[in-house]
C-alpha positions in Angstrom: -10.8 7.4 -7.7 -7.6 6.5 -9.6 -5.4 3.7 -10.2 -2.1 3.5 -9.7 -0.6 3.9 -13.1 -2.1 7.7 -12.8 -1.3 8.1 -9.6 2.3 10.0 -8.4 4.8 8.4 -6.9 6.5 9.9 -4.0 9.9 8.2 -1.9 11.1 10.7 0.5 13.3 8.1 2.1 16.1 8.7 4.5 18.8 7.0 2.6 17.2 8.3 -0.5 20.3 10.9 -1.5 22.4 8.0 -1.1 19.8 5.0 -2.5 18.7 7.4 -5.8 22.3 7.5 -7.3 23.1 3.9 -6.7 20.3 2.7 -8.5 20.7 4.8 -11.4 24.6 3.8 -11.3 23.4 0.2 -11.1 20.4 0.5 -13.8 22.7 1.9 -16.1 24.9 -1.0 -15.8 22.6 -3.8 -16.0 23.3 -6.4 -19.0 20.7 -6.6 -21.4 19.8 -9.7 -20.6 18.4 -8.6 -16.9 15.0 -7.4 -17.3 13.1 -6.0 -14.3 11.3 -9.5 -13.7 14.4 -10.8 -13.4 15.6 -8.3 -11.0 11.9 -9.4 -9.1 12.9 -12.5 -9.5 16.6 -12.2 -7.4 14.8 -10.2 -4.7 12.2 -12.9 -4.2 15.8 -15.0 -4.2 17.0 -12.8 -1.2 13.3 -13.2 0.6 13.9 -16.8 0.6 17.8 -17.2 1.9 16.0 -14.9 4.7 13.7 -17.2 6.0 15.8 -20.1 5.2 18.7 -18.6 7.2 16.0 -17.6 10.1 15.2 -21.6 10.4 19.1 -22.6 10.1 19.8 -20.3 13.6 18.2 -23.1 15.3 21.3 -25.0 14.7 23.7 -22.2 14.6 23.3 -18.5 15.4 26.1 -17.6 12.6 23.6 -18.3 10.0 21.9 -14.7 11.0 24.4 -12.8 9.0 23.2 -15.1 5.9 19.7 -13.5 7.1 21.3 -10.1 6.5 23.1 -11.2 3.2 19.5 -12.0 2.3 18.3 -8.4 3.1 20.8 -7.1 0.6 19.9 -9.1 -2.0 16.6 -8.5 -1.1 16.9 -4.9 -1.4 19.0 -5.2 -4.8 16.2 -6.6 -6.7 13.1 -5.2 -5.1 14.4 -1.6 -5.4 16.2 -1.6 -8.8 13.7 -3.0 -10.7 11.0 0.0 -10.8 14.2 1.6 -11.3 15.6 -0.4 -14.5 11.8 -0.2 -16.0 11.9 3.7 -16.0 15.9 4.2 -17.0 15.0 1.8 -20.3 11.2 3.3 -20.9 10.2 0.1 -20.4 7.2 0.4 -17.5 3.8 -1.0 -16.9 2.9 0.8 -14.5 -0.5 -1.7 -13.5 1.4 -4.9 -14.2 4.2 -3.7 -12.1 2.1 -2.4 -9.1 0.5 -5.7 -8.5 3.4 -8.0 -9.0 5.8 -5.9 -6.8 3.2 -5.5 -3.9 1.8 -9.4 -4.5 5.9 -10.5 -3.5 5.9 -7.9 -1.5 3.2 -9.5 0.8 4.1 -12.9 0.1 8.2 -11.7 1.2 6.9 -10.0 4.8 5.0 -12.8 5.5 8.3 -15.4 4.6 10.1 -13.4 6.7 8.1 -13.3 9.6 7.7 -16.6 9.8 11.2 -17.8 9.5 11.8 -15.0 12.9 9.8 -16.7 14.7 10.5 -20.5 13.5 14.3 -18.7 15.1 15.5 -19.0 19.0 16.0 -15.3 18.5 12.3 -13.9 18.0 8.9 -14.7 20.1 6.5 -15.7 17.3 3.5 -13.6 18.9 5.8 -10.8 18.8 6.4 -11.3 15.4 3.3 -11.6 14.3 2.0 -8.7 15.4 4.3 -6.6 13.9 3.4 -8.6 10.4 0.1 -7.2 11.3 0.9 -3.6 12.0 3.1 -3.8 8.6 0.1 -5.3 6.7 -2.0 -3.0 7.9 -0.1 0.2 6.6 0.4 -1.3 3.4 -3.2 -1.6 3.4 -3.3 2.0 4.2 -1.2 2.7 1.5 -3.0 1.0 -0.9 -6.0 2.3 -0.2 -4.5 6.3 0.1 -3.5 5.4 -3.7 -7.1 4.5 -4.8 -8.5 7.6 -3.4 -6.1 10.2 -3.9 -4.0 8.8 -7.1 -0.5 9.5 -4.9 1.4 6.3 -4.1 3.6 6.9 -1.0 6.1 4.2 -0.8 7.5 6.5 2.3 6.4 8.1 5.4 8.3 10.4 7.7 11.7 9.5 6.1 10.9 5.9 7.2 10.7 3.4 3.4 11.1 -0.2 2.8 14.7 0.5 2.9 15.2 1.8 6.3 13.3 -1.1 7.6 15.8 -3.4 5.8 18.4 -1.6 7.5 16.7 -1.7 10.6 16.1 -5.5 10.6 19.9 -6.1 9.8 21.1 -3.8 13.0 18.5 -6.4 15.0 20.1 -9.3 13.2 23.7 -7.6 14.7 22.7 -7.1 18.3 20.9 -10.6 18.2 23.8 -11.9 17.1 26.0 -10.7 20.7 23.3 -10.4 22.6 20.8 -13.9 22.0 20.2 -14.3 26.0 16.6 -13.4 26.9 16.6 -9.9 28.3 13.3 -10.9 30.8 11.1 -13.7 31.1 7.5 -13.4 32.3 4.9 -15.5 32.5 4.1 -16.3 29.1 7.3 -15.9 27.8 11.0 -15.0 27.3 11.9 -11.7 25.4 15.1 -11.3 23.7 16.8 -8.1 22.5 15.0 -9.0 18.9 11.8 -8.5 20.2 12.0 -5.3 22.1 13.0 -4.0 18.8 10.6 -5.8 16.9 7.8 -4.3 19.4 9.2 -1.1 18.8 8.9 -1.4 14.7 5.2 -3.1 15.2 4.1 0.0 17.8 5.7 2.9 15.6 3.8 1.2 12.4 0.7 1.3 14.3 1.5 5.1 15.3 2.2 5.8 11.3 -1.0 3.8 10.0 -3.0 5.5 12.8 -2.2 9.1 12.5 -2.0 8.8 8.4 -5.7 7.0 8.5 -7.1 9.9 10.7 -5.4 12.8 9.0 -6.0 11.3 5.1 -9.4 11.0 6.7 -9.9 14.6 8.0 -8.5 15.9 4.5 -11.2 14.1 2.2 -14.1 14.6 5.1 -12.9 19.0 4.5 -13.1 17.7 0.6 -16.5 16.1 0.6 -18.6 17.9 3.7 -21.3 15.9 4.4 -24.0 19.3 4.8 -22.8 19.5 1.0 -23.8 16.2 -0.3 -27.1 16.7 1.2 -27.3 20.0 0.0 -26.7 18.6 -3.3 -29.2 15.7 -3.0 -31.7 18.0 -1.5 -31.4 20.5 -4.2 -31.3 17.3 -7.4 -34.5 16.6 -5.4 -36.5 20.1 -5.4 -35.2 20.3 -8.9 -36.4 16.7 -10.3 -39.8 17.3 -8.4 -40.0 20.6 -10.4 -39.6 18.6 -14.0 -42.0 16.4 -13.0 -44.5 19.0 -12.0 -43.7 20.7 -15.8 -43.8 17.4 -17.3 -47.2 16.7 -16.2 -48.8 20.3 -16.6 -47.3 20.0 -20.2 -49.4 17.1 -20.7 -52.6 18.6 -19.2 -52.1 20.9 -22.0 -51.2 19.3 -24.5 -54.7 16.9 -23.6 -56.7 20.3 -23.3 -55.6 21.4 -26.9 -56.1 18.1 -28.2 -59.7 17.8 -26.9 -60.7 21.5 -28.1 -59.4 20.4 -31.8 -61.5 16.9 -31.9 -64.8 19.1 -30.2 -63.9 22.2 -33.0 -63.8 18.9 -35.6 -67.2 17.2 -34.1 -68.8 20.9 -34.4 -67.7 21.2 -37.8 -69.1 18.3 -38.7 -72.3 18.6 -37.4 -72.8 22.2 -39.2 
C-alpha cells in the first residue's frame, strides 16, 4: 500500500506531445498572483458554464458551442494547475490529489446532468456513461492505493481526449439534433450513440484493467504462498511453545532438586 504522494504519475495521453509544451508555455507565463487553486478555481468556472449552457439549449441550440467554450476553460484550469504547482516547486502532492479528484467528481456529475436536462441527450443514456466514468475513476484510485502508480491515462485515451471528444458531439449535435431512431422507450439522437459508445468503451477499459491489475498482484501474492507462510509461522510458533514449556519443566526440576539438596542439608 501507498498513497498518492509516493506514488508515480504517468499521462501517456494522445495529445500529450502537443498538451505537454503548452502547459509549460502557459505555466511559465502565469502572473504571480494565479496560484494553482485559482487555476482550480477557473476550471470548476468552465464545469459550470457547461451545465448551464446544457440547460440553456432548451431554449436555443446555439448555446452548445458555449458548452464547448466551457470545455476549454474547463481544460485550462484543471490541467494547468498540477502543472503550475510543479514549474514553481510549489506541490502538495495529498492536498492536491483530493481537491482535483473531489471537483473532479463533483464536475462529471454537473456535466452529466446538465446533458440530460438538454433536448440533445437521453438522460438514461447519460447516466450510464457517468457510471462507467465513475467507475474507472474508481479503478484508478484504487490501482494508486495498491500499486503507488497514478495513471491519469489509458491506451492514449486521458481526460483531455474526452474533452475533445465531448466538443466533436457538441458539433454534430449542433447539425444534426433530429432523433436518429425512436423505439419504444425512447428517441436517440446522434449525442447518444456517441455517448453509448464513450460509456461501453469505459466499461471495456475498467474491465480489462480490473482483470489484468488483478492477474498481476494474484502472480505477486499466490495464494499456495500465503498458506505456506501461515503454515510454516504455525509449525514454527507451536515449536517455541513446545521449548517454552520444556524450559520450564527444567527450570522446576532444578529448582526442586536445590530446595530437597537444602531440606537434606538441614536435616544432617
Amino acid at each position: 500500500m501507498t498513497n498518492q504522494a509516493q506514488s508515480k504519475r504517468i499521462n501517456d495521453i494522445f495529445f500529450g506531445p502537443l498538451e505537454r509544451p503548452a502547459l509549460q508555455w502557459l505555466a511559465k507565463r502565469m502572473p504571480a498572483w494565479v496560484t494553482p487553486d485559482t487555476l482550480t478555481l477557473i476550471g470548476l468556472f468552465g464545469t459550470i458554464l457547461i451545465f448551464t449552457s446544457y440547460a440553456l439549449t432548451g431554449f436555443s441550440r446555439y448555446f452548445i458551442w458555449l458548452a464547448s467554450l466551457g470545455y476549454i476553460i474547463n481544460w485550462f484550469g484543471d490541467s494547468l494547475d498540477g502543472t503550475l504547482a510543479r514549474y514553481r516547486h510549489i506541490e502538495r502532492p495529498r492536498y492536491g490529489f483530493m481537491l482535483d479528484h473531489l471537483v473532479d467528481c463533483f464536475g462529471s456529475v454537473l456535466i452529466v446532468l446538465g446533458m440530460g436536462l438538454s433536448p440533445f441527450v437521453n438522460f438514461t443514456v447519460a447516466s450510464l456513461t457517468l457510471i462507467a466514468y465513475l467507475m474507472v475513476s474508481i479503478l484508478v484510485y484504487i490501482i494508486t492505493i495498491t500499486n503507488g502508480v497514478f495513471r491519469i491515462s489509458s491506451g492514449k485515451i486521458g481526460p483531455t481526449e474526452l474533452r475533445v471528444f465531448l466538443i466533436l458531439a457538441n458539433t454534430v449535435a449542433f447539425f444534426y439534433a433530429k432523433p436518429l431512431f425512436t423505439v419504444a422507450f425512447g428517441s436517440f439522437t446522434i449525442f447518444d450513440v456517441l455517448l453509448a459508445v464513450m460509456g461501453l468503451a469505459l466499461v471495456v477499459l475498467y474491465a480489462v484493467n480490473s482483470i489484468t491489475e488483478s492477474a498481476r498482484l494474484a502472480a505477486l501474492e499466490p495464494a499456495t504462498a500465503i498458506i505456506a507462510q501461515r503454515k510454516a509461522e504455525a509449525r514454527q510458533a507451536k515449536i517455541e511453545a513446545l521449548t517454552r514449556k520444556k524450559a520450564r519443566r527444567q527450570s522446576s526440576k532444578r529448582t526442586h532438586a536445590s530446595i530437597s539438596t537444602a531440606v537434606s542439608h538441614r536435616s544432617g
